[in-house]
N, C-alpha and C positions, 0 to 999 in steps of 0.2 A: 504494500500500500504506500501511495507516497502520501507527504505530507501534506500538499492544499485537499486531496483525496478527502483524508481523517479531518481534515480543519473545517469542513462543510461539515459532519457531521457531529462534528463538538459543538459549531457555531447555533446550528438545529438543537441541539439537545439544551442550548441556554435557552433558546426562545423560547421549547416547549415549558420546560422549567419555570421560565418566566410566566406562561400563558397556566399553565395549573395555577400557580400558586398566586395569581392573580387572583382567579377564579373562584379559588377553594376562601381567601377572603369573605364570599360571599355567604358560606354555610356559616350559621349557629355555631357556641363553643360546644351546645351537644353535638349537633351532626357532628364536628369536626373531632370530637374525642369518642364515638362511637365506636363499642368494643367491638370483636367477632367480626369487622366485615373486610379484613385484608390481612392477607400473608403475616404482616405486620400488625396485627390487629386492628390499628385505628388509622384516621388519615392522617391526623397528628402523628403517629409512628411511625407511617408510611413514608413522610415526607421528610420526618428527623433520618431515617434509614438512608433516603435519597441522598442528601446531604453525607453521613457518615462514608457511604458507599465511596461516594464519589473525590472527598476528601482524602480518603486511607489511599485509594490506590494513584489516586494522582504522588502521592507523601512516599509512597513506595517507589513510582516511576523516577522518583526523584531521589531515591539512594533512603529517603528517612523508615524504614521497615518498623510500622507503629505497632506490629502483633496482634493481638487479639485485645487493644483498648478500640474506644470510642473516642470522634472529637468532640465531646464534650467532657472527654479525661481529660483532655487539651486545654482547657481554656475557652472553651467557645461555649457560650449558654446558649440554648438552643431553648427553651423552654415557653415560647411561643411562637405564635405562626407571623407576626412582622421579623422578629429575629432571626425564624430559620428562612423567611422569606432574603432577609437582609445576606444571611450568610451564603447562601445557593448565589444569588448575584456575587459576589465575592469570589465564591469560590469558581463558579462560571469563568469568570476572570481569570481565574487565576490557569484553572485548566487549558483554556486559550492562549495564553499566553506560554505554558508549558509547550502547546503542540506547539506552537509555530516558534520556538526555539529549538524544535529538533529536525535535521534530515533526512533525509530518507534511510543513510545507514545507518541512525538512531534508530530509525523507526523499526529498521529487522533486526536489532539487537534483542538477544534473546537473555531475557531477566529471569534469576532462580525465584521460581515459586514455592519451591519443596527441596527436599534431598538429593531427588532424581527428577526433578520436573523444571524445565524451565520452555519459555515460549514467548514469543517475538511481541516487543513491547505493544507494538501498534494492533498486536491483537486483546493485549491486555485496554487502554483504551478502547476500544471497538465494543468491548464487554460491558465498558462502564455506560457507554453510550445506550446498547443494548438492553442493557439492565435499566437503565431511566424508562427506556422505553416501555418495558413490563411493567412499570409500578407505575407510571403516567397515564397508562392504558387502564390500570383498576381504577384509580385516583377519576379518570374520564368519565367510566361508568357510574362510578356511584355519583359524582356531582351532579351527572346526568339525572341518574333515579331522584337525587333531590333536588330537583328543579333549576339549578345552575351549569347548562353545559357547558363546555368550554370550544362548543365548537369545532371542527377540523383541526388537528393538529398534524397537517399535512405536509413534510417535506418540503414537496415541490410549491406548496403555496408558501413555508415562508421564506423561500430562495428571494421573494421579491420585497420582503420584509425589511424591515431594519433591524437589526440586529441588537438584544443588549451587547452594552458594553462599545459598540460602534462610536467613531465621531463623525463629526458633521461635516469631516472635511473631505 
């Protein structure tokens, strides 16, 4: 994969990010702490999970191997939905700014995951992407079911988007 490749698909995975959590503003603090209805139990968990996910492995592409903590062992309070809104921008940022610092022979750099397991970063990345995607996609649904869709989160429709994080120049 080369790297403006992967940098469309990080750029998409902020906007989607941004466009849930936009959205999910719009549910009650019950809907929004509602037990039993995601992987994650709630959406509030969902979306503290989204955040975590996305934090660790970018921390890890990056040499910091945080193990099995959370960021919010870090430092980062996460303990409501402007904060974790605030920090997913952030951290959006920061993921962006990781890709398009690396090459393409960064990109097929193969990082130890395990003892015996290692696999080329840019697929690591691809995961993270991927994975936003799953959990954006329940997050979809159930807003849906409570009366706030979030609408299309369609690739190709936000190629003509603006982008968070974009400037105006």
């Amino acid at each position: 994969m080369k790297t403006y490749e992967l940098l469309a698909f990080v750029r998409y995975h902020a906007w989607a990010n941004d466009r849930i959590l936009t959205v999910t503003a719009g549910l009650s603090d019950e809907e929004l702490r509602a037990t039993g209805k995601f992987d994650h139990d709630s959406a509030f968990q969902t979306l503290r999970h989204l955040c975590d996910v996305d934090w660790s492995w970018r921390e890890f592409g990056i040499g910091n191997k945080v193990g099995e903590t959370y960021v919010w062992d870090h430092g980062f309070v996460l303990d409501d939905l402007p904060a974790i809104h605030a920090f997913c921008l952030e951290e959006d940022t920061r993921l962006r700014s990781y890709v398009q610092s690396l090459d393409d022979t960064a990109l097929s750099e193969s990082l130890d995951t395990g003892p015996d397991f290692a696999v080329p970063r840019w697929l690591i990345l691809a995961h993270v992407v991927n994975h936003g995607t799953q959990h954006r996609s329940e997050l979809a649904r159930y807003l849906t079911e409570c009366g706030h869709s979030p609408g299309d989160l369609d690739l190709l429709d936000a190629l003509v988007l603006k982008w968070p994080g974009d400037s105006d120049d």
